[in-house]
N, C-alpha and C positions, 0 to 999 in steps of 0.2 A: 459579307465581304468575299470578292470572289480572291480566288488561289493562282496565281500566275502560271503553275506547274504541274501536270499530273506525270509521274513516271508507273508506266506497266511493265513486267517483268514477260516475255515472250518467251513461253517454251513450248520443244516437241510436245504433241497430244498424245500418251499410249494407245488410243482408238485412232490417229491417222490425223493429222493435219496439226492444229494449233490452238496452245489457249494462251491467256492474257488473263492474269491480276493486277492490279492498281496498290500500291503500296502507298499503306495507311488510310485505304477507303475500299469499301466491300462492294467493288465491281467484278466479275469475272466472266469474258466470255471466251468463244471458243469457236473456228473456222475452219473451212480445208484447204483455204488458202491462204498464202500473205496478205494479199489486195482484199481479199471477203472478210479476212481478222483486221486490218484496218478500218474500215469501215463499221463492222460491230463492233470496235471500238469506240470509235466518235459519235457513234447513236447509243451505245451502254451509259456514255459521259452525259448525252444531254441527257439522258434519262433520269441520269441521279443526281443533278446539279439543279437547283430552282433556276430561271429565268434571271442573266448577267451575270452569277455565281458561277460561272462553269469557267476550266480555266483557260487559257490562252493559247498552252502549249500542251502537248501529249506527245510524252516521249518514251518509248520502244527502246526497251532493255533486254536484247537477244540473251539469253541464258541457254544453249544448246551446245554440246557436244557436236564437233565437226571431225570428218577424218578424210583424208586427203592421202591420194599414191604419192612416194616417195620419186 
């Protein structure tokens, strides 16, 4: 039975770029960019989902620290 949703939790990498968990399934990867962690995103998914079971949506939960001049 495929799962409609995947959400990953997106944060800074302390080696420089970004990494990506999938909350409540043991996916993790990790890029130097936005567009490059998109992508080994949606290839981590088909990887670990069989064939129709993968899910529809995969959505990007920015969890970072931002700081901004006043």
């Amino acid at each position: 039975m495929a799962i409609s949703e995947i959400i990953f939790t997106v944060t800074d990498s302390p080696e420089g770029g970004y990494e990506a968990r999938a909350d409540g399934h043991s996916i993790f990867t990790h890029a130097d960019s936005v567009e490059e962690l998109r992508q080994q995103i949606r290839e981590a998914v088909c990887c670990h989902f069989e064939c129709g079971a993968a899910p529809v949506t995969i959505r990007l939960h920015g969890a970072h620290d931002e700081v901004i001049s006043a």
